[in-house]
C-alpha angles and dihedrals in degrees: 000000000000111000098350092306119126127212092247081053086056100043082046091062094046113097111211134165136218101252087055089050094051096056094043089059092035084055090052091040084058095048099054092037083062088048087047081067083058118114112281086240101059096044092058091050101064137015116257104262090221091072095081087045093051102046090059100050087043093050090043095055092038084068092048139112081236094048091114100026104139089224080078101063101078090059092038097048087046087047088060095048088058098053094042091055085050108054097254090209092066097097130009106243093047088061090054096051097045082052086053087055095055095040088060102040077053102063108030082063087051087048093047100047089049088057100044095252115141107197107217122270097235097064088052114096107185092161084064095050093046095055091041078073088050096046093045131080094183109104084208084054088058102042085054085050106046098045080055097056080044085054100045089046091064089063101026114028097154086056095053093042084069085073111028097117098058086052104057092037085060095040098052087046092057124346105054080056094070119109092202133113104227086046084058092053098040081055090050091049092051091051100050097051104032100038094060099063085049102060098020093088091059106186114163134324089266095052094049088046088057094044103038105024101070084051095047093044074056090071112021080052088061099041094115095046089059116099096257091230086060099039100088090050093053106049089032083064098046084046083056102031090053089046112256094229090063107026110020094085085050095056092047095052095048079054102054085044090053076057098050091082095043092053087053095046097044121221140129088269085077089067101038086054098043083043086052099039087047086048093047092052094043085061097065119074118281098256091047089054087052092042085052092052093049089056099050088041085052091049096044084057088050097048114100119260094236140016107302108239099164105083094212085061092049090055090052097058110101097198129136093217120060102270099160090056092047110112120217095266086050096048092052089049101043079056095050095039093054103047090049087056083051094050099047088048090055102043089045139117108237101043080051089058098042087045095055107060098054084080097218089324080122106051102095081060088043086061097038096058090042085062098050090048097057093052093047086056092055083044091054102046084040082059096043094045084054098048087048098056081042097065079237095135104061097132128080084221090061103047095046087038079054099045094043083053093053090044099051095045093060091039080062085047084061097050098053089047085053088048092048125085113226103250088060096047087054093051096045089045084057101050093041091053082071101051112124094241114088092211091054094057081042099067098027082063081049087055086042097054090039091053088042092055093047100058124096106229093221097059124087076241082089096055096066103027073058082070098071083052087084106046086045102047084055092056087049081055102039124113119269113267112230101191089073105001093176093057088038089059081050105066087033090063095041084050091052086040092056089042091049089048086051101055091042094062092027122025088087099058092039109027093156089058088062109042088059091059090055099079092044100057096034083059129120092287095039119137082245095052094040089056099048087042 
């Protein structure tokens, strides 16, 4: 200081441009990209004397009217290269200054995108900020860096998708570990830049498989590392950030298979991951939990009966988790893991309550999900029935693994009846009482008879569970499927069964609605004629 004027009062009164700026950087740039051709030996013995230099132009220009002036990028973007190719933790002051780097790109990117400015894609050098994480151990380094490659997203996500694998990679090795709030924001702004351009182009399940899954096996794979206090807010933002209606079922599946191996191995870590997949889900809306359920339940009726051994199957299965490395033992547990999450989601407090308050707004997915439970259990006992023949079940541990399955897949049938008003009961039975596969009516008639016990006869209850009385009678008359005439008998016998249940509670009450039936299920195709016949 010289008169009571200090050096950053003497940089204030200078008037420099961005151009300028930009040549003066590029020069040093220069200079330390021709020490960097020094002997390995010499470099690591003494600091390059153009860093203080340096730091001091960088600060200076930082603080300027021209600090985020997109002419700067160019040197700036060279200047990293440079530290990135020389180990920028080497010194101190070269670590700072490289941090200095990353701060203005920064910055001028955030400026730039505010004002509607896009700096030009072939200035842009993602390849050289991705590998300045790689090159860092300084978690500082990696939060800059990552809030550029957030900033650069916002103008050039195509760009950044290149490497977003890299990112993430990086990210679930180190960042995601850190127990600190501004790590935590540096992550949700990551998240919220990088993820879009990731999921915004669709295509098929298979194509979004092959594009989202590695990064969200990123994360589901570190969920343990993850300060637990940290842990809902993240995955809470990747859920939102991905877009629930489309990924939430998926992250929810990575993460019942992450449990798979705990289950088999035993151990208090089963319960924490099931507790925190059950929590995640109860913090999306009510229709999008049911919409996920529907989805795993979907993907439990597509999985293989058995280990996939034919490398041609293994290419054809469209699943998040890892289905075609799954052993046998996996694969039953993977069953049996994800339809308990199903039935504890269903039966708990918090979907009730959501639930709830849509007033009936639901009912077209309750249905829905209704339907696809009822396929996935003739799939299952398809499956079972194959695995069976197959000698497939020669272990104590299999058959009871097989039975448990069965079980807990009509005890989810359950849970969606007891969701369901009964008008819509009544709606989705009937409907269901015309679905190609003979199983499914089956065990739709099963649902029918159980509803029809259960209503009192002197409620207006009667009047609509009466309604199911007409499209059963009509499978008890239709005509014998040939196709599969013993399944065919089947559903011919629940039909008579529901009928006979009905006119026990309510006959008496109604003897004319049933009088009329008499003539329909005593026709040509009755049980009674095709037996005779």
């Amino acid at each position: 200081m010289a008169g009571g004027v200090s050096l950053r009062d003497l940089f204030n009164r200078v008037q420099l441009d961005a151009v300028t700026a930009a040549d003066e950087i590029s020069a040093i740039a220069g200079r330390l990209g021709d020490d960097e051709n020094k002997s390995k030996k010499a470099r690591a013995a003494s600091e390059p004397s153009e860093l203080p230099e340096l730091a001091t132009l960088l600060e200076y220009v930082q603080n300027s009217s021209v600090g985020t002036d997109t002419a700067l990028v160019p040197a700036l973007v060279s200047l990293l290269s440079v530290f990135v190719g020389a180990d920028a933790g080497r010194h101190g002051t070269q670590a700072y200054v490289m941090q200095l780097v990353l701060g203005m790109l920064t910055r001028v990117f955030e400026a730039a995108t505010a004002a509607h400015i896009v700096v030009p894609e072939s200035v842009v050098r993602v390849d050289t900020i991705v590998q300045a994480i790689r090159t860092s151990s300084s978690p500082q380094t990696h939060n800059q860096t990552l809030l550029l490659l957030a900033a650069v997203a916002a103008q050039h996500p195509d760009v950044v998708l290149h490497h977003v694998m890299a990112i993430f990679t990086f990210m679930g090795a180190n960042v995601l570990r850190q127990d600190d709030e501004y790590s935590f924001h540096v992550i949700q702004q990551t998240l919220e830049r990088v993820i879009p351009p990731l999921v915004q182009h669709g295509g098929s399940r298979a194509e979004q498989i092959a594009q989202a899954g590695p990064v969200l096996r990123v994360f589901v794979d570190t969920l343990t590392h993850i300060p637990r206090h940290r842990r809902m807010a993240l995955f809470s933002t990747l859920v939102r950030t991905m877009g629930a209606d489309s990924y939430a079922a998926a992250v929810v599946e990575l993460l019942l298979e992450k449990n798979v191996a705990r289950v088999l191995k035993g151990g208090r870590e089963t319960d924490d991951v099931l507790a925190f997949t059950l929590s995640l889900t109860h913090e999306l809306e009510a229709a999008q939990q049911l919409q996920c359920v529907e989805q795993v339940l979907l993907d439990v009726a597509a999985l293989p009966a058995d280990a996939v051994k034919n490398t041609e199957l293994a290419a054809g299965i469209v699943q998040y988790a890892d289905v075609a490395r799954m052993s046998g033992g996996e694969l039953r547990t993977f069953r049996l893991v994800a339809l308990d999450y199903a039935h504890q989601l269903l039966t708990s407090r918090q979907f009730g309550s959501k639930l709830g308050a849509l007033q009936g707004a639901a009912d077209a997915q309750l249905s829905g999900t209704a339907q696809t439970q009822l396929q996935l259990i003739a799939q299952l006992s398809a499956q079972h029935a194959q695995v069976e023949a197959g000698g497939l079940l020669d272990t104590d541990v299999a058959a009871r693994a097989w039975k448990q399955t069965v079980q807990l897949a009509y005890a989810v049938l359950d849970d969606v009846n007891a969701l369901m008003r009964l008008q819509l009961f009544v709606s989705t039975v009937v409907q269901l009482l015309g679905h190609d596969d003979l199983k499914v009516r089956r065990k739709a008639l099963a649902l029918a008879n159980t509803r029809l016990s259960e209503v009192d006869a002197r409620t207006a209850d009667a009047d609509d569970v009466l309604k199911l009385l007409a499209p059963v009678a009509a499978v008890a008359a239709a005509e014998l499927d040939t196709s599969d005439e013993r399944e065919s008998l089947a559903c011919k016998q629940a039909a008579l069964l529901c009928v006979a249940t009905a006119a026990r509670r309510f006959a008496a009450a109604r003897p004319t609605q049933f009088t009329d039936l008499v003539a329909i299920i005593s026709g040509a195709h009755s049980l009674g004629a095709t037996q005779a016949a």
